[in-house]
C-alpha positions in Angstrom: -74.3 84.9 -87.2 -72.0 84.8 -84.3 -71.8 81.7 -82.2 -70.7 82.1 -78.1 -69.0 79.3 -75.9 -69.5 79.5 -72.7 -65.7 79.5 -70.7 -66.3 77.2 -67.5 -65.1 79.3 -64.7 -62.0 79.4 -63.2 -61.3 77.4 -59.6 -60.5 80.1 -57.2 -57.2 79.1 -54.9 -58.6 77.3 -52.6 -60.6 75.0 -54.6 -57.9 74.4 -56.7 -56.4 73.0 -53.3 -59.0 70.6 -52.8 -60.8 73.0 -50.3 -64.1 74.1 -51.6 -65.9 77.0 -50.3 -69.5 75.7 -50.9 -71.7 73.6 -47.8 -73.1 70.2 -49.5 -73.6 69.1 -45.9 -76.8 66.3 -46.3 -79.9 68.0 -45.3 -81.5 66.4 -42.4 -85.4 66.9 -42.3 -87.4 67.5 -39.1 -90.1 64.7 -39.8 -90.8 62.0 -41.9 -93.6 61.2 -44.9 -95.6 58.2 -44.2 -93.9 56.4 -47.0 -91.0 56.8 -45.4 -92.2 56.0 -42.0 -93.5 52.6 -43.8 -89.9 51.7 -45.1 -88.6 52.2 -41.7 -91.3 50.3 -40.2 -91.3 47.6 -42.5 -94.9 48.1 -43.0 -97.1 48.3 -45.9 -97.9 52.0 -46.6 -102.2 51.2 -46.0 -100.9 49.8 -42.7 -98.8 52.9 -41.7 -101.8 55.4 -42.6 -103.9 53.4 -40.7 -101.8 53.4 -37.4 -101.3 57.1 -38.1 -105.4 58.0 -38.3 -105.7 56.1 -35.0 -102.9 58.0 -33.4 -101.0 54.9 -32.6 -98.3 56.2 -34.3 -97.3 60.4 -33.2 -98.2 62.5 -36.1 -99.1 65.9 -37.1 -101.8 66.8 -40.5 -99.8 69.7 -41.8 -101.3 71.8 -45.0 -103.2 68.9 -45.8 -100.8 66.0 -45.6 -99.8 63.7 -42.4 -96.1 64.6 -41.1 -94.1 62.1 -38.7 -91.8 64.2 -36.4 -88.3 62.1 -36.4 -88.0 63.0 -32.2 -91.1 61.5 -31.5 -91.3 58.6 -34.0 -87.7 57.4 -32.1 -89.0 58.2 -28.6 -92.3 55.8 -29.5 -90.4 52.9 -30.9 -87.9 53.5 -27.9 -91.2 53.1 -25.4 -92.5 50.3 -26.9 -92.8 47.6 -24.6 -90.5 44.4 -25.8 -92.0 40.7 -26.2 -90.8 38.0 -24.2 -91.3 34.4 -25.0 -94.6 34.0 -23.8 -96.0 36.6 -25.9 -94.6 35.2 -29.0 -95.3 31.4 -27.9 -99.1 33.1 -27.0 -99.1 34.9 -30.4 -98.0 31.5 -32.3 -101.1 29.1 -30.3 -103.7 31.7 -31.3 -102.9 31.5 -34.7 -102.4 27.8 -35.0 -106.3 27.8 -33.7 -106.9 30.3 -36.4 -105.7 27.9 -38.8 -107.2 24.8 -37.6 -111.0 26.3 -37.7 -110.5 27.8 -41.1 -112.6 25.6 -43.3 -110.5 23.9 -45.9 -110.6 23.9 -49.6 -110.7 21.5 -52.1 -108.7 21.7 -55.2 -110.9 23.9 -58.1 -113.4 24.7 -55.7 
């Protein structure tokens, strides 16, 4: 029984230069996943499927799966409008009133 080891190849010239002849440029995708459309989002991934079925956010279905293209995710979150300090301090009252007519609870009720 004869036993064979493998010889690792050789560097050609170049690469033993320091100049490699192979591409591991990053690839760069066309869209984004949902998921990943959550993380940039900072949403919760329920929330993100949600504004995509409604068409808030621009998506395609694609073989069965929802598809974010990166062009038009940026473009959206580039046209959304901005809040100014009214809008926050109306955001803020309403939900103050929210909490003041939730009913309260007792302890080990």
């Amino acid at each position: 029984m004869s036993t064979v080891i493998p010889f690792p190849q050789r560097p050609t010239s170049t690469e033993a230069e320091g100049i490699s002849n192979t591409r591991n440029a990053p690839v760069v995708s066309a869209v984004y996943t949902v998921a990943e459309t959550a993380e940039i989002l900072r949403l919760s991934l329920g929330s993100t499927y949600a504004l995509v079925r409604s068409g808030e956010i621009p998506a395609l279905k694609l073989g069965g799966r929802w598809v974010i293209p990166r062009g038009r995710l940026h473009r959206w979150l580039d046209d959304l409008p901005t809040a100014s300090v009214e809008d926050v301090e109306r955001e803020l009252a309403a939900i103050e009133r929210r909490e003041q007519r939730r009913p309260r609870r007792r302890n080990g009720a």
